[in-house]
C-alpha positions in Angstrom: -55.8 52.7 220.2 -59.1 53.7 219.9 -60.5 54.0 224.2 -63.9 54.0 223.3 -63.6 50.8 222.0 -62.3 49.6 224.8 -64.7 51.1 227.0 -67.2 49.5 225.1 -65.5 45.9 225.7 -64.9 46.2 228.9 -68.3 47.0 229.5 -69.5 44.1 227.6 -67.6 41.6 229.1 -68.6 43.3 233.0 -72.2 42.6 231.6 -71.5 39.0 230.4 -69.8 38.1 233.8 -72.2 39.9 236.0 -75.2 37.8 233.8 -73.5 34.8 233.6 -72.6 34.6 237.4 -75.7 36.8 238.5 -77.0 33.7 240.9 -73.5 32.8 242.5 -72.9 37.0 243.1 -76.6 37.3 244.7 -75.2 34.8 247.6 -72.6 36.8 248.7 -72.7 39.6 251.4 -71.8 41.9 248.3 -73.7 44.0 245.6 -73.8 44.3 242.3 -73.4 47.8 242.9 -70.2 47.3 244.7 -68.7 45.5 241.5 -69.5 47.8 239.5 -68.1 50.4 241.8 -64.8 48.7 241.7 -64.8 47.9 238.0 -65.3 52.1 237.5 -62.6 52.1 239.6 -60.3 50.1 237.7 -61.4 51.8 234.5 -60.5 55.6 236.1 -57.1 57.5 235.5 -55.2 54.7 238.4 -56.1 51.9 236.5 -56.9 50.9 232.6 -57.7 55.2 232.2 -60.4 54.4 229.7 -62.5 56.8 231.6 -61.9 60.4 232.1 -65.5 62.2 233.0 -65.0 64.5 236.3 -67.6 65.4 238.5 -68.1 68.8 237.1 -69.4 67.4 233.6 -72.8 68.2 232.5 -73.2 64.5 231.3 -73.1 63.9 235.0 -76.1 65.8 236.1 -77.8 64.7 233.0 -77.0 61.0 233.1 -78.0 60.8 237.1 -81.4 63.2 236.2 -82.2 60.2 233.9 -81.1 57.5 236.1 -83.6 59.5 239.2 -86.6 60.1 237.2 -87.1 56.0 236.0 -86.3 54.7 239.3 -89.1 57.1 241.3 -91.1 56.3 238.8 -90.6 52.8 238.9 -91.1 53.4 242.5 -94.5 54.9 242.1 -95.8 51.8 239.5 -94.6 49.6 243.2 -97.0 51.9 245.4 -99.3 48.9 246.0 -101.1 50.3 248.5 -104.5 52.5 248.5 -104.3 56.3 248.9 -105.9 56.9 252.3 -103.4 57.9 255.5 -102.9 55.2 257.2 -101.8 53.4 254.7 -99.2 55.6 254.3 -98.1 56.6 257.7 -94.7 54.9 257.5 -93.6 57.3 254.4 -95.2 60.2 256.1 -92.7 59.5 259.0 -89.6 59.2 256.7 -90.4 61.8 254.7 -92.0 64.6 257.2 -89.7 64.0 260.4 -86.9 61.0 259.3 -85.9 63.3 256.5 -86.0 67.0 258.0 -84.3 65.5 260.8 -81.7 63.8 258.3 -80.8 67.4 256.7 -80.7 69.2 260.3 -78.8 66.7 262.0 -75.8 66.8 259.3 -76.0 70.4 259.0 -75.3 70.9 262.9 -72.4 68.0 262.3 -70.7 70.0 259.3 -71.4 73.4 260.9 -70.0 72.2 264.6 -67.1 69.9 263.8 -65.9 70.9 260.1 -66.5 74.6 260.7 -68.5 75.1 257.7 -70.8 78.0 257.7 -74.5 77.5 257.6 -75.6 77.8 254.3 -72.5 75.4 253.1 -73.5 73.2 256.0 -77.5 73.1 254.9 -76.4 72.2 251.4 -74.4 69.3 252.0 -77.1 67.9 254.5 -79.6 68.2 251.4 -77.5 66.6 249.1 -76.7 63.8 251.6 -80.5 63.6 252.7 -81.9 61.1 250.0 -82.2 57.2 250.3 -81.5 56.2 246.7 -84.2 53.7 245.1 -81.8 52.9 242.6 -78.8 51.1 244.9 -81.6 49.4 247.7 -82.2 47.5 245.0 -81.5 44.1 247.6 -84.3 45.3 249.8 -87.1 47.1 247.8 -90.3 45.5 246.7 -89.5 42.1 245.6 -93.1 42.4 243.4 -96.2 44.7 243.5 -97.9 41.9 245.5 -95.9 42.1 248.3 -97.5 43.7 251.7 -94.4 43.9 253.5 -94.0 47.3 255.8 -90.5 47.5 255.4 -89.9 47.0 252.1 -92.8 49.6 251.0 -91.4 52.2 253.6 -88.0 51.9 252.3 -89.3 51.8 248.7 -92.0 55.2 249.1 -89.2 56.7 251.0 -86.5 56.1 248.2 -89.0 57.6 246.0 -90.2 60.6 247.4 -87.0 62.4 249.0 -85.5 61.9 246.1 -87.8 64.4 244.8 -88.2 66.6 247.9 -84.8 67.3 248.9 -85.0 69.8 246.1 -86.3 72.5 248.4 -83.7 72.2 250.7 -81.1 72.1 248.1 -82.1 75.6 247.0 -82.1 76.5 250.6 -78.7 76.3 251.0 -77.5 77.5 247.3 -79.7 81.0 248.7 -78.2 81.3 251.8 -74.5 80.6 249.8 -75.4 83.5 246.8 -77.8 85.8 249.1 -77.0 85.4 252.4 -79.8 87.7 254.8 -82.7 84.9 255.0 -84.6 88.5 254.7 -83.7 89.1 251.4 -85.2 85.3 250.4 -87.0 83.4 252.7 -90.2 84.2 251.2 -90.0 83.1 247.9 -88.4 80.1 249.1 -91.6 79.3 250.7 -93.8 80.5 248.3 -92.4 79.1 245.0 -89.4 76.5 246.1 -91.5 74.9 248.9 -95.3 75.3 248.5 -95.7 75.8 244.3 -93.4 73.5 243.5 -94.3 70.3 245.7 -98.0 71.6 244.5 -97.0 71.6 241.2 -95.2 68.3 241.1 -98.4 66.4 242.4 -100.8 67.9 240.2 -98.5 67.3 237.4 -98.3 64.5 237.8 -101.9 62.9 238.3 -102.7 64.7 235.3 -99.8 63.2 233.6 -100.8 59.9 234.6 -104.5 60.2 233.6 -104.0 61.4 230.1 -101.6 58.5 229.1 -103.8 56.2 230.4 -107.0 58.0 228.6 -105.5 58.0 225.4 -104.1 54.7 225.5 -107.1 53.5 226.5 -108.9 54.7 223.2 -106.0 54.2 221.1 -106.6 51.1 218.3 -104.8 48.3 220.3 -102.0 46.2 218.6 -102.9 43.1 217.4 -99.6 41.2 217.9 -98.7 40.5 221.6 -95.0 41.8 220.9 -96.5 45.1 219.5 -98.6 45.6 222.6 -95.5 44.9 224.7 -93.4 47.4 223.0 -96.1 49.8 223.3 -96.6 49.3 226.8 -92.8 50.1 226.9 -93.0 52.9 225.3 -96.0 54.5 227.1 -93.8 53.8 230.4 -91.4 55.6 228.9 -93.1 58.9 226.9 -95.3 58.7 230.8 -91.6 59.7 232.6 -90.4 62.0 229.9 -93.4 63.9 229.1 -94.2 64.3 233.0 -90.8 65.4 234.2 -90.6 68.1 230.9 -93.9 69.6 231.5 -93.6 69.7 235.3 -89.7 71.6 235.2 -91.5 73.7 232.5 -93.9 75.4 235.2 -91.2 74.9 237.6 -92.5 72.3 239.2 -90.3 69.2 240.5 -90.4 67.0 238.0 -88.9 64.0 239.9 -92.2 64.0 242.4 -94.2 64.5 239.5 -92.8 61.2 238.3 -92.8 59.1 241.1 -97.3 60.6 241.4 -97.3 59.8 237.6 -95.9 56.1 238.6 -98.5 55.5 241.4 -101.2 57.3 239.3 -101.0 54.7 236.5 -100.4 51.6 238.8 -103.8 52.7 239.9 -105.3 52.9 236.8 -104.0 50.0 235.7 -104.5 47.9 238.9 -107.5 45.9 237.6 -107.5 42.3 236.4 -108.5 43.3 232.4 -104.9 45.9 233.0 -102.9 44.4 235.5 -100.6 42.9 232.9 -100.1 46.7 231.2 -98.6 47.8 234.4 -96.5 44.9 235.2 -94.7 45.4 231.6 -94.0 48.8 232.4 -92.7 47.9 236.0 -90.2 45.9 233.7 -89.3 47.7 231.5 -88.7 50.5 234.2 -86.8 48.0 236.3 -84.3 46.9 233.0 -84.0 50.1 232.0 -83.2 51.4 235.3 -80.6 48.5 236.1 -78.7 49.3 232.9 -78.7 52.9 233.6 -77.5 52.0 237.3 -74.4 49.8 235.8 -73.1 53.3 234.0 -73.7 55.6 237.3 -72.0 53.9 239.2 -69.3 52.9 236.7 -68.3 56.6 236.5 -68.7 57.0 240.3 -65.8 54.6 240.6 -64.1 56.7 237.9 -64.1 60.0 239.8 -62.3 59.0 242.1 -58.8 61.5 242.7 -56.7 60.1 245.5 -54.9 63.2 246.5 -58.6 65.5 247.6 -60.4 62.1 248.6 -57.0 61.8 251.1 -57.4 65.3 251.8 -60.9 65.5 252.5 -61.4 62.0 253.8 -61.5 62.4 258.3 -63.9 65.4 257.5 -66.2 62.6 255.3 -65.6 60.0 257.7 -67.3 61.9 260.5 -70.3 62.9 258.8 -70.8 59.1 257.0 -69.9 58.0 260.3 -72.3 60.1 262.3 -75.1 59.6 259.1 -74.4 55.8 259.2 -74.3 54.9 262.5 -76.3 58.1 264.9 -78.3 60.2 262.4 -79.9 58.0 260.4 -80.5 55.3 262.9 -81.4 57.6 266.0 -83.8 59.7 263.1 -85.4 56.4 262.5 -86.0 55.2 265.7 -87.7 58.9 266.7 -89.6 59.1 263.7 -91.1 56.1 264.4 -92.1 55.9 267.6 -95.6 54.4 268.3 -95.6 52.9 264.8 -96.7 49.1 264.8 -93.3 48.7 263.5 -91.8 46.0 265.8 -88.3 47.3 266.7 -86.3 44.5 264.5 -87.7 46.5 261.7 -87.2 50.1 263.0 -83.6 49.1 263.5 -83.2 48.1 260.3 -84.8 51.0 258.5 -82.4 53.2 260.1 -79.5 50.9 258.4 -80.4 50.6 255.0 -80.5 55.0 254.3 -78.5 54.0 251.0 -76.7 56.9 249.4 -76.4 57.1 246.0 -77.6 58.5 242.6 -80.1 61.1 244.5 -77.2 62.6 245.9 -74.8 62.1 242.6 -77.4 64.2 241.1 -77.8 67.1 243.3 -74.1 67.5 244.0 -73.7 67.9 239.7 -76.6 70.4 240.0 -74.6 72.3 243.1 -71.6 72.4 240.9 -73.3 73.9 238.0 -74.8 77.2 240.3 -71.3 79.3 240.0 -70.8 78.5 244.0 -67.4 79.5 245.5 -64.9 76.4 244.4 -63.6 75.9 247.6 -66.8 75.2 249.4 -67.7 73.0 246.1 -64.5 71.2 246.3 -65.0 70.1 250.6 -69.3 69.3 249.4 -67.7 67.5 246.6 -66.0 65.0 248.1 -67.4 64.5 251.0 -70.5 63.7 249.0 -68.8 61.0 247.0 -66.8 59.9 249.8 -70.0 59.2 252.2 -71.8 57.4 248.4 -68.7 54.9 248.1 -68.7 53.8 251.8 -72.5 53.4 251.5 -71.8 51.4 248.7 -69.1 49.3 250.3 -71.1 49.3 253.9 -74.3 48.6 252.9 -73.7 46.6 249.8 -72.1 44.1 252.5 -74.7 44.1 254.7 -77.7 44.0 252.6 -77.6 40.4 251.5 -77.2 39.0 254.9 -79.4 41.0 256.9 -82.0 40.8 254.5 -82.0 36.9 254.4 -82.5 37.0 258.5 -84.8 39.5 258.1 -86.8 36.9 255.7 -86.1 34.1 257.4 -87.8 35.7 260.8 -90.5 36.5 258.9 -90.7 32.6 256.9 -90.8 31.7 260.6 -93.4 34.0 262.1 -95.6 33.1 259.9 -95.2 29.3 260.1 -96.2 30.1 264.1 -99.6 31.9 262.9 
C-alpha cells in the first residue's frame, strides 16, 4: 500500500475536520496546535507509521527555516506601532533583559542540576530561549488595528528572538568545538553579535524599500484577482529574496525578515495602500497556518518512547523551572516600572510558547558534527519542553485569554 497516499488522506481529512469544526474547537481550553500534535502522534512509528522523518533530517531544519521566516515576517507586517522608543519599550524589555535572562537562567539550571558542562548548558538555553509566533497564535494581534500592549509585546517579542537567539546559539556550538573563550570570543562579538544583527537590519529596510519601489512603478493589474495574486506574490519574493541576500553576507536572515515585514507595513500604512498590506498579512497568515499544521504534525511524529522515558525528569526540571520560575520571575523583573498593570505582566510571563523557533535551531545544532551524546540529552529535552508547551499552554490559552478580554470589555465600559 502505497503510505504516501495515505499520508496524504489522512491529512486531508485532519484539514476537513479541523475546518469544518474550526468554531466548536476555538471554544475549548485546547489548541489547534495540540490536535495536530496528537494526530502527528498517531501517524508516528506507535500508531498508523505513515510517518518516519527523525529529528536529524535536513527536511527538518529546512521545513522549520521556512515555517520561521513567514511567521516573523508576518509578525513585522503586524508592527502597528511607530518607530520611536517608547513605543517600543515593552519589546526592548523582552528582548534586551526577558530574553538574556531566559538563556542564563536555564543555562545555570542545566549546568547545576543535570551536570552539563557550560557550553552544552548555554546551547540548550539558546535553543529553548525563543517564544514561537507561530503556536501563540490564540493570543497575538487579533488585526493590525489593534492597540493592545500585550498582544503587541508578545507578538514583537515572538518575532524578534526568534531571530536573535542566533548569536547565542553559536555561542554555545564555539564553546562545544573550541572550548578557551580566548581562542573565540572576539569574533563572536565582532561578526556573530555586532555584524550580523547590523546586517539583518540593514537588510532588511533595504529589502523592504526596493519591493515596495518597484511595485510601486510597476504597470498595475487591471483585474482585482491579478492585483491580489500579485500582492501575494510580492509578500512572498519580499521573505525569500530578504532572507537569501541577508544569509549571503552572513547576516541573520530571520531579523532581516521580521525589519522587511515592519518596513513594508510602513510603506504601505496609508489609506491609497492599506489594502496592499492587509492582502499580504493574509496571505502570510494562511500560508503560515498550513505550514504550522505540517511542523507540528512531524513533531508529534518524532516522538521515541524509550529516550523521551529516558530523558524525561531531566526535561521536566528545566520546562518546569522555564514554565513556572524562569520565565515568569524573567518577566516580572524585566518589567518593572512598565505601565504594565500586573494582571498583564503575569500573564506575559505565562504565554513564553515554545515551538518552531526552537524546532529549528535544535535541527541546525544537530547538523554542526557536535558530540552525539550531548545532541542526544539537547535533543530531547528540547522536544520534550515543546510538547508540554503545547499541551500546557494550548490549554490555557483559550481561557485565560477570554478573562483577559472580558476584564478589558469591562474596563472600558467603566471609562
Amino acid at each position: 500500500m502505497n503510505i504516501y497516499i495515505l499520508d496524504l488522506l489522512v491529512i486531508g481529512l485532519l484539514l476537513l475536520g479541523v475546518s469544518l469544526g474550526s468554531r466548536w474547537i476555538a471554544r475549548l481550553p485546547l489548541s489547534f496546535s495540540l490536535i495536530y500534535l496528537i494526530f502527528g502522534f498517531a501517524l508516528g512509528r506507535y500508531g498508523l507509521k505513515l510517518f518516519n522523518i527523525r529529528p536529524d533530517a535536513e527536511i527538518l531544519e529546512r521545513l522549520s527555516e521556512l515555517v520561521v521566516i513567514i511567521s516573523v515576517y508576518g509578525c513585522g507586517l503586524k508592527m502597528n506601532r511607530p518607530l520611536k522608543f517608547w513605543a517600543w519599550r515593552s519589546t526592548a524589555r523582552l528582548i534586551g533583559l526577558l530574553m538574556p535572562i531566559s538563556i542564563f537562567g536555564l543555562a545555570v539550571a542545566a549546568h547545576f542540576i543535570l551536570k552539563m558542562n557550560w557550553g552544552s548548558a548555554i546551547l540548550l538555553g539558546a535553543i529553548l530561549s525563543p517564544t514561537d509566533p507561530v503556536l501563540a497564535s490564540e493570543v497575538q494581534l487579533a488585526h493590525v488595528e489593534d492597540k493592545d500592549e500585550l498582544r503587541f509585546a508578545l507578538t514583537s517579542e515572538g518575532g524578534l528572538n526568534d531571530a536573535l537567539a542566533f548569536p547565542f546559539v553559536y555561542f554555545g556550538i564555539y564553546w562545544l568545538e573550541k572550548g578557551d573563550l580566548n581562542n573565540w570570543l572576539a569574533q563572536w562579538v565582532a561578526v556573530d553579535f555586532i555584524w550580523a544583527i547590523t546586517a539583518g537590519i540593514v537588510m532588511g529596510i533595504i529589502s523592504a524599500k526596493i519591493v515596495v519601489y518597484l511595485e510601486r512603478r510597476w504597470p498595475r493589474p487591471k483585474q482585482e484577482s491579478e492585483e491580489d495574486i500579485r500582492e501575494n506574490f510580492l509578500g512572498l519574493s519580499t521573505i525569500l529574496i530578504t532572507y537569501a541576500i541577508t544569509e549571503l553576507v552572513n547576516g541573520y536572515g530571520f531579523l532581516a525578515v521580521f525589519v522587511a515585514g515592519v518596513g513594508v507595513y510602513k510603506s504601505y500604512n496609508s489609506k491609497r495602500d492599506s489594502q496592499k498590506h492587509l492582502e499580504q498579512l493574509e496571505f502570510a497568515d494562511q500560508l503560515e497556518k498550513l505550514l504550522e499544521i505540517g511542523m507540528i504534525l512531524v513533531l508529534g511524529s518524532l516522538v521515541l518512547m524509550k529516550p523521551l522515558i529516558h530523558y524525561s525528569g531531566q526535561a521536566l526540571w528545566i520546562s518546569g523551572l522555564l514554565f513556572f520560575v524562569i520565565r515568569p520571575v524573567g518577566t516580572l523583573v524585566s518589567t518593572l516600572g512598565s505601565s504594565l498593570p500586573i494582571s498583564n505582566r503575569l500573564l506575559l510571563g505565562w504565554f513564553g510558547i515554545r515551538g518552531v523557533g526552537s524546532l529549528y535551531y535544535l535541527a541546525y545544532a544537530l547538523g554542526q558534527g557536535l558530540d552525539n551524546n550531548i545532541l542526544e540529552q539537547i535533543s530531547w529535552i528540547t522536544i520534550t519542553t515543546m510538547i508540554l508547551s503545547i499541551i500546557v499552554h494550548g490549554i490555557s490559552a483559550t481561557p485565560l485569554m477570554n478573562l483577559y478580554e472580558n476584564n478589558l470589555t469591562k474596563a472600558n465600559k467603566l471609562e
